[in-house]
SERO-4910 file (N, C-alpha, C, O; in steps of 0.05 Angstrom, whole numbers):
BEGIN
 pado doro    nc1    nc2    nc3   cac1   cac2   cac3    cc1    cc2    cc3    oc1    oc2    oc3
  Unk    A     17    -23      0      0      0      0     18     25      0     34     30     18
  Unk    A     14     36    -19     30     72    -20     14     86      7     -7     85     20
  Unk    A     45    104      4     35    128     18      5    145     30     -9    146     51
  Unk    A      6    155      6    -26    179      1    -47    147      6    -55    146     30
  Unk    A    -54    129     -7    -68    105     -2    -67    109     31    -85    125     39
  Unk    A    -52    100     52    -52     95     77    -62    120     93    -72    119    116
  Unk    A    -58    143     80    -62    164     96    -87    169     86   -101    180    103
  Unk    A    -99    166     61   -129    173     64   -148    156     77   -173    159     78
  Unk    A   -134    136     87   -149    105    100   -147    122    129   -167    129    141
  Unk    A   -124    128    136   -124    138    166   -140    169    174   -150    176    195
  Unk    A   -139    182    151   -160    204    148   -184    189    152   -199    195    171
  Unk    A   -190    170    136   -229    157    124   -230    161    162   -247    174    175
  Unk    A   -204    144    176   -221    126    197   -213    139    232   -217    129    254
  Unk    A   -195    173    221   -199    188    246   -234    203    240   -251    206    258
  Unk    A   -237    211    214   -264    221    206   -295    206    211   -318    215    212
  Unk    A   -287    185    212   -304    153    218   -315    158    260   -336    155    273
  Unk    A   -285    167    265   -282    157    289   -289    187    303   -297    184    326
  Unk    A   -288    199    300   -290    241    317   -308    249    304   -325    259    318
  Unk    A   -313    247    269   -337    264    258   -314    294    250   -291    297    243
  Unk    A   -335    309    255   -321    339    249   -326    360    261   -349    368    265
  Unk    A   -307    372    269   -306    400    285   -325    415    289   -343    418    272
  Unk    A   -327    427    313   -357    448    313   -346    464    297   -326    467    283
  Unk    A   -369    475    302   -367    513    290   -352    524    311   -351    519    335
  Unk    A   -339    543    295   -332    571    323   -358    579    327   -379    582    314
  Unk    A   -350    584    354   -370    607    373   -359    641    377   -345    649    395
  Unk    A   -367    651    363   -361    686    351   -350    698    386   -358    685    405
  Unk    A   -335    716    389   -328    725    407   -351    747    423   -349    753    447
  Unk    A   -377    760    399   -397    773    418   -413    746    424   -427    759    439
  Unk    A   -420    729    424   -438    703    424   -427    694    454   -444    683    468
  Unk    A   -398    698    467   -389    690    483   -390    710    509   -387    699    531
  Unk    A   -394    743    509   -397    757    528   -425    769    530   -443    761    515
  Unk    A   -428    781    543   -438    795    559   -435    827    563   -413    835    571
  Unk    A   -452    842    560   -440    864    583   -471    878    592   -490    887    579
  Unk    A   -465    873    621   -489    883    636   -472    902    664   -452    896    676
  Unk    A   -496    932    669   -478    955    680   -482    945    713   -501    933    724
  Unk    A   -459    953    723   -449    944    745   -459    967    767   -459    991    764
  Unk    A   -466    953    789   -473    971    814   -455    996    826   -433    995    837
  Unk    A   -471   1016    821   -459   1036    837   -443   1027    868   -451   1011    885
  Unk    A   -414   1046    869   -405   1032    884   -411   1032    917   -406   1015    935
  Unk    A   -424   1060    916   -435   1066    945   -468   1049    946   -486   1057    960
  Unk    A   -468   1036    937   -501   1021    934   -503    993    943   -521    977    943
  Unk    A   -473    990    954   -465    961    954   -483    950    979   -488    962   1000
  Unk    A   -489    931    973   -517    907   1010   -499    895   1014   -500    874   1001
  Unk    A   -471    899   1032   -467    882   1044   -468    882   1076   -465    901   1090
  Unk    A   -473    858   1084   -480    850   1112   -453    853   1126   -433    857   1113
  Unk    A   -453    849   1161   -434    847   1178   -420    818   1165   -397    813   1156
  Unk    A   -439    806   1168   -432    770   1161   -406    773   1136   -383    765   1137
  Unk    A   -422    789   1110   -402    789   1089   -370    795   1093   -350    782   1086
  Unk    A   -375    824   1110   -340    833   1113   -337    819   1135   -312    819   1136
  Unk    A   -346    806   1156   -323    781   1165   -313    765   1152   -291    755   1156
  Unk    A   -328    758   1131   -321    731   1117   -290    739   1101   -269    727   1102
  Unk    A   -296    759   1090   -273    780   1077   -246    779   1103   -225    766   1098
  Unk    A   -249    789   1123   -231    792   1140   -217    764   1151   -194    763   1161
  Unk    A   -236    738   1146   -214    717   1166   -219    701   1147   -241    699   1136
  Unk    A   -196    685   1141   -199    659   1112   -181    637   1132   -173    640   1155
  Unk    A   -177    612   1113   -163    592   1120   -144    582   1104   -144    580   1079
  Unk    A   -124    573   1124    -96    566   1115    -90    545   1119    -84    539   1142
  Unk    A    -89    525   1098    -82    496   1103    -48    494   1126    -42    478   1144
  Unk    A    -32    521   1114    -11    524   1128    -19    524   1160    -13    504   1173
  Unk    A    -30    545   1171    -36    546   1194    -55    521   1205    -52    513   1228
  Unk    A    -70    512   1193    -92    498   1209    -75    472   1214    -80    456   1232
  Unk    A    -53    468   1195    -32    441   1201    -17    447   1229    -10    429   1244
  Unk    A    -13    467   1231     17    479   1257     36    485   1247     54    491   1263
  Unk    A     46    486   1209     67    489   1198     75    514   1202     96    522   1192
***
């Protein structure tokens, strides 16, 4: 079997085997833009800025 022969067999049977590529998806199709909250308008609770103020550290919670 030649060359081009083996490789259009291995084409037939990656094409056989995957099918074919999507479409692209357009770059406006992919965002968004919706207007963002004024910044003095913000709800946040006591609860929220603690949560902000104390996190966890696998370092610390080991004794490392």
């Amino acid at each position: 079997m030649n060359q081009e022969a083996m490789m259009d067999t291995a084409a037939a049977a990656r094409h056989a085997r995957f099918g074919k590529l999507p479409e692209p998806i357009r770059y406006e199709d992919m965002t968004e833009v919706v207007p963002s909250a004024p910044s003095g308008a913000a709800n946040t609770s006591p609860e929220d800025v603690a949560a902000y103020r104390t996190f966890s550290c696998l370092a610390l919670d080991l004794g490392l």
